[in-house]
N, C-alpha and C positions, 0 to 999 in steps of 0.2 A: 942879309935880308931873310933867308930860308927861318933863322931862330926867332927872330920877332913875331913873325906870323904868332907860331904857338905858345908863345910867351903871353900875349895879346887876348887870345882865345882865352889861356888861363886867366886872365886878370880878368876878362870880361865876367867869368862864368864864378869865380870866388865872390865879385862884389859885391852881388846880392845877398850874399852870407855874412857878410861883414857889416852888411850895414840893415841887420834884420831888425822890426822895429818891437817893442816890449808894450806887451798891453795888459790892462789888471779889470777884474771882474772884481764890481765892486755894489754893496748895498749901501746907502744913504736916507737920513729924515730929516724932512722940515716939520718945525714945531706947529706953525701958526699960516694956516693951517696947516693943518697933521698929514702930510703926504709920505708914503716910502718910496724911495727911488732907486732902480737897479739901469747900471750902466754896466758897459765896457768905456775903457780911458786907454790913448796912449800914452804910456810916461818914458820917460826919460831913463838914461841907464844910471845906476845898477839895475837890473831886471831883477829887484830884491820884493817880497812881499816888505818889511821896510820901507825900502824905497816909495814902495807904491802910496804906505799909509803915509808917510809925508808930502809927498808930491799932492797928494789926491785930498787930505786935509788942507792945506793951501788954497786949490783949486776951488774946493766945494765951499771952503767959507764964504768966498766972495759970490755963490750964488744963492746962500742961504740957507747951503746945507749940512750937515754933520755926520761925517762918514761912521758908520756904524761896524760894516765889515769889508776888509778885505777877503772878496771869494780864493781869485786864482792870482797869479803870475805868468803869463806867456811870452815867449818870442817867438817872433814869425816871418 
């Protein structure tokens, strides 16, 4: 019993590191009309500037948008 305690403790306090989430700062334009759009996104792993432009190209077409840049790559 005495080693599960701090076995426990570790696993509590690692999880939040394992399971940190990847977010991309990103520019975007719709044509008609002409608007620029700047977000943050959460995407999916690889926490790749790649990753992000495919992920985020997907995402923006179905709202009418056309990613222009990816800014950053973060995880958090």
């Amino acid at each position: 019993m005495k080693n599960i305690v701090p076995l426990a403790l570790c696993a509590l306090l690692l999880a939040p590191a394992a399971h940190a989430a990847c977010y991309a700062e990103y520019k975007a334009k719709r044509d008609k009309p002409f608007q620029l759009h700047y977000d943050v996104a959460q995407i999916s792993e690889p926490c790749t500037v790649q990753s992000a432009k495919a992920q985020l190209n997907r995402r923006l077409a179905g709202q009418g948008l056309t990613l222009l840049k990816v800014l950053s790559v973060t995880k958090q």
